[in-house]
C-alpha positions as CSV (number, residue, x, y, z in Angstrom):
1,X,-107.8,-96.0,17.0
2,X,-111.5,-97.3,17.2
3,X,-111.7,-96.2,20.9
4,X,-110.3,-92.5,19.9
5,X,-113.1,-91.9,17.3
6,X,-115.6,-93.7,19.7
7,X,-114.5,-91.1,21.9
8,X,-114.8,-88.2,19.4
9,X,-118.1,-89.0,18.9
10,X,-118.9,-89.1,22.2
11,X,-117.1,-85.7,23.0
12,X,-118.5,-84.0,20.1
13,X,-122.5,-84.8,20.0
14,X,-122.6,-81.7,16.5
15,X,-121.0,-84.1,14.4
16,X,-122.8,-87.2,12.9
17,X,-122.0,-90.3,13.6
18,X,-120.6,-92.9,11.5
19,X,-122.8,-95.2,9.9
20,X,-122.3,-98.0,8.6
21,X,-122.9,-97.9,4.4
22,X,-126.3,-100.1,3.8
23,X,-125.2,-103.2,1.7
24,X,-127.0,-103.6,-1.9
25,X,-130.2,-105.7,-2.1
26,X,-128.9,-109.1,-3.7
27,X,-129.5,-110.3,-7.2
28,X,-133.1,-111.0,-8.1
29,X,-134.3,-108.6,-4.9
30,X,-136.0,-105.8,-5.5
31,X,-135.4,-102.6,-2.7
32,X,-138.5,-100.6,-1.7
33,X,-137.3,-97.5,-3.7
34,X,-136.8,-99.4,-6.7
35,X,-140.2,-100.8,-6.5
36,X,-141.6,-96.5,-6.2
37,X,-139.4,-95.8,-9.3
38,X,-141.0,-97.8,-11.3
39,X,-144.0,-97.4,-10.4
40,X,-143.6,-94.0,-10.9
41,X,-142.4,-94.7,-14.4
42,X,-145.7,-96.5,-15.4
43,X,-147.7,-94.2,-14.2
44,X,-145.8,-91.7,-16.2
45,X,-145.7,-93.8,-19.3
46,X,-149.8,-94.3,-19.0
47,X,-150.2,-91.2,-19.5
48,X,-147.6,-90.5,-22.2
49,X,-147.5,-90.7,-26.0
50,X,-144.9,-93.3,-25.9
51,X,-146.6,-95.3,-23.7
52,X,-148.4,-96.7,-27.2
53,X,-145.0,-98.2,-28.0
54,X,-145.2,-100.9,-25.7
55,X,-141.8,-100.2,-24.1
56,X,-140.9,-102.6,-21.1
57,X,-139.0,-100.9,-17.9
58,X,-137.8,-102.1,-15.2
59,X,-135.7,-101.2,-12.1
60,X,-133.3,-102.6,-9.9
61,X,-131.0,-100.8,-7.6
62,X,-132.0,-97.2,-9.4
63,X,-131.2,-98.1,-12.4
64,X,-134.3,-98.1,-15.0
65,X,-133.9,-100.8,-17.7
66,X,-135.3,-100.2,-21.2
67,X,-136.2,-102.5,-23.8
68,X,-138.7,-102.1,-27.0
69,X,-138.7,-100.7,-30.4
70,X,-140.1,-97.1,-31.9
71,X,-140.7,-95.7,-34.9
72,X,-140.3,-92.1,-33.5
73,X,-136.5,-90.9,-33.2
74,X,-137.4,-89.0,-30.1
75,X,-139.4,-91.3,-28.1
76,X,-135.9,-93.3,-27.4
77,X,-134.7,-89.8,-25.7
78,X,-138.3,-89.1,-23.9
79,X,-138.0,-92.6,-22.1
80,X,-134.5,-91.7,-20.8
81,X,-135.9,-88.4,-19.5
82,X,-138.7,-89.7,-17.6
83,X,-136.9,-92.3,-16.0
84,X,-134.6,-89.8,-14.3
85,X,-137.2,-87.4,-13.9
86,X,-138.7,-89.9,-11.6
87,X,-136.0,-90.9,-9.6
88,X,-133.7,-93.5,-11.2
89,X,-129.9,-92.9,-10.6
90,X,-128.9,-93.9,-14.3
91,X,-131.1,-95.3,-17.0
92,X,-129.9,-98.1,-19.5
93,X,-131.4,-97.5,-22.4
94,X,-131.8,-100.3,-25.0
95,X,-134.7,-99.4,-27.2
96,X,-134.2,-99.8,-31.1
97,X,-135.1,-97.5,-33.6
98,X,-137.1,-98.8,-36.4
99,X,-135.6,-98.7,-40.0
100,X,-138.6,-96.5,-41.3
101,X,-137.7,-93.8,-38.6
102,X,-133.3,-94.1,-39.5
103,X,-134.9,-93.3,-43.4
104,X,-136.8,-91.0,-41.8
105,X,-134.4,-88.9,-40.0
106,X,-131.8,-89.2,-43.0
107,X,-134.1,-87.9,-45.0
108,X,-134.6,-85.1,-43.0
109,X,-130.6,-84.7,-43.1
110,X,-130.5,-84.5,-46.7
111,X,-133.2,-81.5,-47.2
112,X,-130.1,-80.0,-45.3
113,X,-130.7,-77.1,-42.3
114,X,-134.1,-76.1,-41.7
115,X,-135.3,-72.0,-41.4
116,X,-135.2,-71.6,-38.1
117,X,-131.5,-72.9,-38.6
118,X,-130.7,-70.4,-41.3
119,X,-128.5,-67.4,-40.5
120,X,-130.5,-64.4,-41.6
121,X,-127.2,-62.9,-43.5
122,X,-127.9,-65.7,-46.2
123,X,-130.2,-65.0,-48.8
124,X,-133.1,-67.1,-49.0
């Protein structure tokens, strides 16, 4: 069977050829790409507005790893967008939300829709 598909790929020179799939860098090893990703995170968090949160990232075999706390609802979300705006394959997100922001954003809840949100059939 080996020998026929040797031969096929001899034969037929348009096709690729098989590789063989690279294995994953073991544990503790960071990979080349990994070490750009980051990178590319820090620089990107430099120059953010939640890069004043002190967040930690890090990066092993595409996946970015945060950890930290905010006390802005939306800077949990902004972290998770840059990491796969610069390359990461998935992003494990494990930054907390301070308690001030959760009273915060139920707060916010309770004043109930906000105008933009209102249909324009209700009367104000």
């Amino acid at each position: 069977m080996l020998r026929i598909v040797l031969l096929l790929a001899l034969a037929l020179p348009g096709l690729p050829a098989q590789t063989k799939p690279k294995a994953p860098a073991p544990q503790g090893v960071t990979a080349p790409q990994d070490v750009q990703i980051e990178a590319e995170i820090r620089a990107r968090l430099a120059k953010s507005v939640i890069g004043k949160d002190g967040f930690t990232v890090h990066v092993q075999g595409g996946v970015a790893y945060w950890d930290g706390t905010t006390e802005v609802v939306q800077h949990k979300g902004a972290a998770t967008r840059m990491a796969k705006s610069a390359g990461a394959r998935k992003v494990v997100n494990q930054i907390k939300i301070g308690d001030a922001a959760k009273q915060k954003a139920a707060g916010n809840l309770e004043q109930g829709r906000r105008r933009v949100q209102i249909k324009r059939s209700e009367p104000r």
